[in-house]
N, C-alpha and C positions, 0 to 999 in steps of 0.2 A: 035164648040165642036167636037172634035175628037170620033168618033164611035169604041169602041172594036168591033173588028170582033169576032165572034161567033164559039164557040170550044166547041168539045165533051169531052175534057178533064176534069176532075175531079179538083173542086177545091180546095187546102189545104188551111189552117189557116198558122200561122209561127208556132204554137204550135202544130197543128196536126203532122205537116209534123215533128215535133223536136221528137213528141213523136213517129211516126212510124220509124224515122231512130232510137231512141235509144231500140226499138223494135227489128227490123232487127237486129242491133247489138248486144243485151245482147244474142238472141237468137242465134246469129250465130258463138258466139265468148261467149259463156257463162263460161267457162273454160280454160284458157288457161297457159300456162306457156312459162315467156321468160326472155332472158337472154342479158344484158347492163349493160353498167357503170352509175353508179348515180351521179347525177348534181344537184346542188344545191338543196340539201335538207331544209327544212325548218320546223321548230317544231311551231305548229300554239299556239297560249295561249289556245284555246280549249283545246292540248291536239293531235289535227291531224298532219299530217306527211305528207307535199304535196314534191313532189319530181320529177326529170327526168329521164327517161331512156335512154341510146342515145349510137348509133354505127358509126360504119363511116358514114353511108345513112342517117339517120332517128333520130327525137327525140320523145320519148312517154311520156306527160304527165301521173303523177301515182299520188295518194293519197291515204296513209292509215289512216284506220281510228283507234281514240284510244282504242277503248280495243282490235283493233289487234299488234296496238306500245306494247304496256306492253304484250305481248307475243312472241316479235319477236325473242327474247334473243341477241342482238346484235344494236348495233349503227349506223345507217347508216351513213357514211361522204363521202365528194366528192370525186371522182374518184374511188370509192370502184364498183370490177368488183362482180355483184349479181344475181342470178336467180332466181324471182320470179314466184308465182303462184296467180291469180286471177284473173278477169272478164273483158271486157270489156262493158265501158258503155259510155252514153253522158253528155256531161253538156251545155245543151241546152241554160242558157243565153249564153255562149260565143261561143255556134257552134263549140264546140269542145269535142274531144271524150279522154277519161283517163282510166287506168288502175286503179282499184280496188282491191290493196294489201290486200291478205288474208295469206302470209307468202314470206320468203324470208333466201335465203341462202347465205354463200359466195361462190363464182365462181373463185377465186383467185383476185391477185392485178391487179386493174387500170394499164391502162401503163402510164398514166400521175403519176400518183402516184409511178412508180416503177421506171420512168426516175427522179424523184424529190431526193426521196430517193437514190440514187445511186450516183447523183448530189450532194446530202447533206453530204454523208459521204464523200464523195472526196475530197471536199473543204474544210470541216470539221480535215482530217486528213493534211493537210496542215495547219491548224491552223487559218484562216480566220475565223471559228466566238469564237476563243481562248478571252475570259471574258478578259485577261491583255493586250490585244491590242484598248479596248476599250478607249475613253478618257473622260475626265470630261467636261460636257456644262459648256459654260461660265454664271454668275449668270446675268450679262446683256446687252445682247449681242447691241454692236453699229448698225449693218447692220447684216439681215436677208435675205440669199438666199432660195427662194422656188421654184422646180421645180416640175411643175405641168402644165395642162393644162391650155390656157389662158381663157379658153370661159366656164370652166367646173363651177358648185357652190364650187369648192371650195377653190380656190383663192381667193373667197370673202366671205365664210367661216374664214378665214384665216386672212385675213386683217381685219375683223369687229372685231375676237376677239382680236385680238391686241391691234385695236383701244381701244377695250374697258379697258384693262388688265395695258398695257403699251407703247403708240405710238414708234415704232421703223422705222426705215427705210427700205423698204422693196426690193429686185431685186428679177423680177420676171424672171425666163429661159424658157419661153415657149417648150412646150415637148409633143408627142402624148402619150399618157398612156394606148394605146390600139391598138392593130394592127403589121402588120410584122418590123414594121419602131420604134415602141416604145421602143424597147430597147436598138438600139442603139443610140437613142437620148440622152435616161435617162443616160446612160454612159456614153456618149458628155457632157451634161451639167453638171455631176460630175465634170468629167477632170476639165471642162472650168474654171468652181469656184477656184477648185483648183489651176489654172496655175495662174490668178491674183496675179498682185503685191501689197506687203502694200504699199499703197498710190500714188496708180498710178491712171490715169484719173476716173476707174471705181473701184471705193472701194470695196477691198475685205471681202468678207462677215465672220462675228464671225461664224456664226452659220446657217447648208443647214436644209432643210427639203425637203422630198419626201414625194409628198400627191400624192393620188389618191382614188376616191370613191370606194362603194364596187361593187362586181362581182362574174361571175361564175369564176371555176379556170382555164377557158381560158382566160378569161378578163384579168388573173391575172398574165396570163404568161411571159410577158414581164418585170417583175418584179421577177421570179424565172432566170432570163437567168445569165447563169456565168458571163459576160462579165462585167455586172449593178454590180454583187458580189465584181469583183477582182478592180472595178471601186471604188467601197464604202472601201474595206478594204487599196486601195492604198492613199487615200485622206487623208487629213493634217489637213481638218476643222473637227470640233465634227459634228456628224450629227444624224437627227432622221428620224428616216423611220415611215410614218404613209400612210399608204397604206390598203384597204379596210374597213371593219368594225373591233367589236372587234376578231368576231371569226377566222377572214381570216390573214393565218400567210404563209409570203414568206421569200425565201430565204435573201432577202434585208432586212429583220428584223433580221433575224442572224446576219449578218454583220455591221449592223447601229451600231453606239455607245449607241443610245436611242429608243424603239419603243414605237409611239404609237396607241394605239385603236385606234383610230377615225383626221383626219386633223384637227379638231377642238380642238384636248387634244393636238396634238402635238404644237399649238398654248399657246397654257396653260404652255404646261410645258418649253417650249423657254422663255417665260419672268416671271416675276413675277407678283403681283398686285401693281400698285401704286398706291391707297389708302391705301393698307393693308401694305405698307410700310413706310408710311406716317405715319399711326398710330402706327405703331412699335415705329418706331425713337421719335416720340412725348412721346409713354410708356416709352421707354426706361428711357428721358430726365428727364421724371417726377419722375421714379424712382429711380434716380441716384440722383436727388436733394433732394427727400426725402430722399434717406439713406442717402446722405452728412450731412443733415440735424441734422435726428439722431443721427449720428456720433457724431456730434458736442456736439448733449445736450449731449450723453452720459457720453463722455470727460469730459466734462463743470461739468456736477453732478457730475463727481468722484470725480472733480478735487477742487471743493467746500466741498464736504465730507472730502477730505484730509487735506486740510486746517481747518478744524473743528477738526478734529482729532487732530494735527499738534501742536493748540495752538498759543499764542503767543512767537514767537524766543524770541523776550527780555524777557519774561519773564521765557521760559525755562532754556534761558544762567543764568538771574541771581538769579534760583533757584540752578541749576546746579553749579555756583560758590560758594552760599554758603554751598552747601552741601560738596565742596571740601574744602570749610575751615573746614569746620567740620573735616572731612577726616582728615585733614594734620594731624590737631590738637592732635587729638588721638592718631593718628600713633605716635607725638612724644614723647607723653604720655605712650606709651605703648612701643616706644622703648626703654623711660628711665628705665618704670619698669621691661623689658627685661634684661638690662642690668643689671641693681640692682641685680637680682637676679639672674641673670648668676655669677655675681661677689661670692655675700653670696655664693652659692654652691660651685662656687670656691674655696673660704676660709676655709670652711666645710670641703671638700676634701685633700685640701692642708694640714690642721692641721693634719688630718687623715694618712698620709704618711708622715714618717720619712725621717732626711734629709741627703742627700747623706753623709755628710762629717762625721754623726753615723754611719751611715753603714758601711762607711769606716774603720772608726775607730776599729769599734767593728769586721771585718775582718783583721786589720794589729793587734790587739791584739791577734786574735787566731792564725796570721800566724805569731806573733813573740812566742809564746808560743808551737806552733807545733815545730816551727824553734830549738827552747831551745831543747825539748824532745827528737828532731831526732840529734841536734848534744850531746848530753848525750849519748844516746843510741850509734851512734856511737863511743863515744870516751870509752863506754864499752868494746865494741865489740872488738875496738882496743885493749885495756889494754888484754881482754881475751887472744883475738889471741897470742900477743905477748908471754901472759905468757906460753900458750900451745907449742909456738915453743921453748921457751927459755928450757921448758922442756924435750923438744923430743929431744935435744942438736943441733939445727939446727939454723941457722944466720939468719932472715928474713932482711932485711932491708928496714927502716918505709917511704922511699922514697916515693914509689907507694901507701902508704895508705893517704897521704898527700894530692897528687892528685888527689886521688879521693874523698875526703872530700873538695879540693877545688872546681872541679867540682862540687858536690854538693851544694856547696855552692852558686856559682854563678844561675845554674836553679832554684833553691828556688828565688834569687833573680828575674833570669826573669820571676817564676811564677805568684810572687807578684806583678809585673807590670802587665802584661799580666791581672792577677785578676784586677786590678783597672782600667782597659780599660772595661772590660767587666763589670762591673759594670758599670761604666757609661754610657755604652752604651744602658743597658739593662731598667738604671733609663728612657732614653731620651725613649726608644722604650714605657714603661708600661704609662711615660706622656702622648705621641702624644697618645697611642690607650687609655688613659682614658680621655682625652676631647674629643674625637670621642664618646665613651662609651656616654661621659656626654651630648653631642649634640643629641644624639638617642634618649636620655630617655628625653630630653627637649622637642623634638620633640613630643614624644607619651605620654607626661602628661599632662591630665587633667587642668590642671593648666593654660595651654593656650585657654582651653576652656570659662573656668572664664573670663578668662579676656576680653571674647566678651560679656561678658554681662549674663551669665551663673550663676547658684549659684549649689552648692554640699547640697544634703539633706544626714544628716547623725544622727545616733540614739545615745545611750549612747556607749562608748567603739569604735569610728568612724566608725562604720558600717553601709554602705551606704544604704539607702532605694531604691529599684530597681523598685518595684510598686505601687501602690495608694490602693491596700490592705495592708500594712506595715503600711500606715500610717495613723493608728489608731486614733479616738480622742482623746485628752486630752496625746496624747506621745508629750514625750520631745522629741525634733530634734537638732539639730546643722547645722546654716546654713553657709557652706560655701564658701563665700566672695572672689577673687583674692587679696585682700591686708587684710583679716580678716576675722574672724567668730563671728558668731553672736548666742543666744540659741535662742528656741522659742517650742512653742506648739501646737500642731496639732489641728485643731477648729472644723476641719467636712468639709464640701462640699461647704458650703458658702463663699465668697469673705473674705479676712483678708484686714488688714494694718501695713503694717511695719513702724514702727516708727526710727527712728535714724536721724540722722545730714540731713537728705534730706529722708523724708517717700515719701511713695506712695502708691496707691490701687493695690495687685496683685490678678488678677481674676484667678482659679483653682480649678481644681477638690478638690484637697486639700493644702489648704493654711494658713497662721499660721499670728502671730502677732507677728513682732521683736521690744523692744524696749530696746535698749541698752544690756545690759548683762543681765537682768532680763526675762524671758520668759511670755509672758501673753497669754490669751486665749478669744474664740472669740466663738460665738453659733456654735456647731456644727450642725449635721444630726438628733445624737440623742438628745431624749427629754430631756431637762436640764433646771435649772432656770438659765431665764436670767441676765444679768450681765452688766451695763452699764460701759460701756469701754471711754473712753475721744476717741473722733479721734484728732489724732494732725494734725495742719497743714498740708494743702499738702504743697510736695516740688516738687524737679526738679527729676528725675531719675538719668541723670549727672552730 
């Protein structure tokens, strides 16, 4: 057994000696203020705010605590250039010493931050990450290229969820995602993807993805480099950039068609679910034959309702035909008594107008009786004149009054013809416009009313009753008939019966009893002794 040799030196604990360096230090460093760019910041679910400080030389872990967060008035994010004020202390399980934020200012921008931003508008105004240059993912893509690290978790990330989601074919581009050499790899194997041919030995991929885990935003820098940009915006495949966590956003996420949070979401969003499409297609199927289904009865029942409606065609048709005999029948019934009685009016009319060859007559009588007067009168006038010349001792001679008594003569005769044209011209004009006359007033009479079955109520002196106040109880009416009138008497409000060659029951407000030319009466409204009436036979109404 080995012997410790023997020292005056003072022995510590690990705890003493933790406790007396973070002595020396609060005490020697009790206040102080400094100034770095912030690294990876982190918001703990306490509520605390652990974070780095870091310059060219050196990195200082810091933590604030929360009720100094909820006063600091400002956000801290990475690369943000800040000078803080607060304490240095130790945190003895890990043997290591931290700044203790008690406030913190801006200092101006990070230079990683202000090379990014300068970067991003430049690229930006070139149009590289313009929204319409973006393309639409395939809904399922045959071959999946991933470039990512071969050895990292998250190619197998990657593959598991696939496996699980929907097995696709995977090409993996192996690529460093970290270091002075990562980005131009990550730019190599963009190209590369892209330069394959359709169906050349190695199948070119539907759909790239860029994975990488999360990091600080140096980790992350070979993923903000132009070269990975101009590399993604030049490419032909869809692609999605899932590169750090959710909070961590690179330039490659501008540029990508798709980004996502996490290697495991862009996994997600590259395929679908084949279960949950599975049972899509099954819903679908189910409810496509149900509505067919439906469909069908819907149809089916109208199509039975219609048919109900519908009746039977034979027996439509041969109601339908004898209702047309009906039809025929009547119509020629009603066009003989059309005619009847177009004729009688005829007849009526005709008597009524005298006939041309009177007229005539009784016009060549006064124009041979005019004719007589006017040659009298001239052969006056003659004898006059003469005697008056013979007296004033002057010769007239009767040559020139000859002539003009034969002119005369002759126009009286063409008057007389001329008159006997005109009259008969005038007989043919006052005919045609009095069967027109007589056709208007056929038209608009009553009479054709009757004859559809209509009756005329009319009082003593044929004044027609217009309302069912007029027709009083116990008044005498006159019903009439299209081929006749019948008398009768007002009964009241109760149904009557008409009697004649074919009676029947006519139900009305007010309605009477016909039986032949004699009037009878029937109980009215008012109180009266009753009266037993024979009913005759019914008949037919036609």
């Amino acid at each position: 057994m080995t012997q410790i040799p023997a020292s005056n030196l003072y022995e510590f604990t690990v705890g003493d000696l933790a406790r007396a360096l973070k002595r020396s230090v609060e005490d020697g460093f009790g206040h102080v203020r400094v100034r770095g760019e912030i690294s990876q910041p982190k918001r703990h679910g306490s509520g605390h705010l652990y974070l780095r400080l870091k310059d060219e030389t050196a990195v200082l872990e810091a933590v604030c605590w929360r009720p100094v967060v909820q006063k600091l008035g400002l956000t801290p994010e990475d690369g943000m250039e800040v000078v803080v004020t607060g304490r240095l202390t130790t945190y003895p399980l890990r043997s290591q010493y931290q700044l203790v934020i008690e406030s913190m200012v801006l200092a101006g921008e990070g230079a990683l931050l202000k090379m990014l931003e300068e970067r991003k508008r430049r690229l930006a105004a070139e149009g590289l990450f313009d929204p319409a240059r973006k393309r639409r993912l395939p809904f399922l893509p045959e071959v999946i290229g991933v470039i990512t690290s071969p050895t990292g978790a998250v190619i197998r990330d990657i593959l598991h969820r696939l496996a699980d989601r929907f097995p696709r074919r995977v090409l993996l581009w192996p690529v460093a995602v970290q270091g002075e050499q990562a980005a131009a790899q990550v730019a190599a194997a963009i190209a590369g993807f892209n330069s394959l041919r359709p169906g050349g030995a190695v199948p070119r991929p539907d759909l790239l993805i860029v994975a990488r885990g999360g990091g600080s935003l140096e980790d992350l820098m070979p993923f903000n480099d132009e070269g990975v940009v101009r590399a993604v915006a030049a490419g032909v495949i869809p692609l999605i950039s899932a590169v750090g966590h959710e909070t961590d956003t690179t330039l490659i996420d501008l540029a990508a068609d798709l980004r996502a949070p996490t290697p495991t979401a862009a996994a997600e969003l590259a395929v679908p679910v084949r279960a949950e499409l599975l049972a899509q297609v099954l819903d679908l199927e189910r409810r496509h034959l149900r509505g067919f289904d439906r469909w069908l009865g819907e149809h089916r029942t109208r199509i039975e309702g219609l048919a109900r409606g519908l009746g039977d065609p034979r027996r439509l048709i041969e109601e339908r035909s004898q209702r047309l005999d009906e039809r025929g029948e009547r119509l020629g019934l009603i066009m003989a008594a059309l005619l009847e009685r177009g004729r009688t009016r005829l007849g009526r009319l005709a008597a009524a107008i005298r006939h041309p060859r009177e007229r005539l007559a009784e016009a060549a009588v006064r124009l041979t009786a005019e004719s007589r007067a006017l040659t009298a009168g001239l052969r006056q006038a003659v004898q006059a004149g003469t005697g008056r010349l013979e007296l004033a001792g002057g010769r007239l001679a009767a040559a020139p009054l000859r002539r003009r008594l034969d002119d005369h003569q002759r126009r009286l005769e063409d008057l007389d013809g001329r008159l006997a044209r005109a009259q008969a011209q005038g007989l043919v004009q006052r005919q045609e416009r009095l069967a027109a006359l007589g056709q208007l007033l056929l038209s608009y009479s009553y009479k054709g009313v009757l004859a559809r079955g209509f009756v005329l109520v009319t009082a003593s002196g044929h004044q027609p009753l217009t309302t069912v106040a007029e027709a009083t109880p116990g008044r005498a009416v006159i019903l009439a008939f299209h081929d006749g009138e019948a008398s009768a008497v007002v009964a009241g409000e109760a149904s009557a019966v008409v009697a004649g060659e074919a009676s029947a029951v006519v139900a009305g407000e007010a309605s009477a009893v016909v039986a032949g030319e004699a009037p009878a009466v029937v109980a009215g409204a008012a109180p009266r002794r009753k009266r037993s009436v024979p009913k005759p036979e019914q008949g037919r109404l036609f």
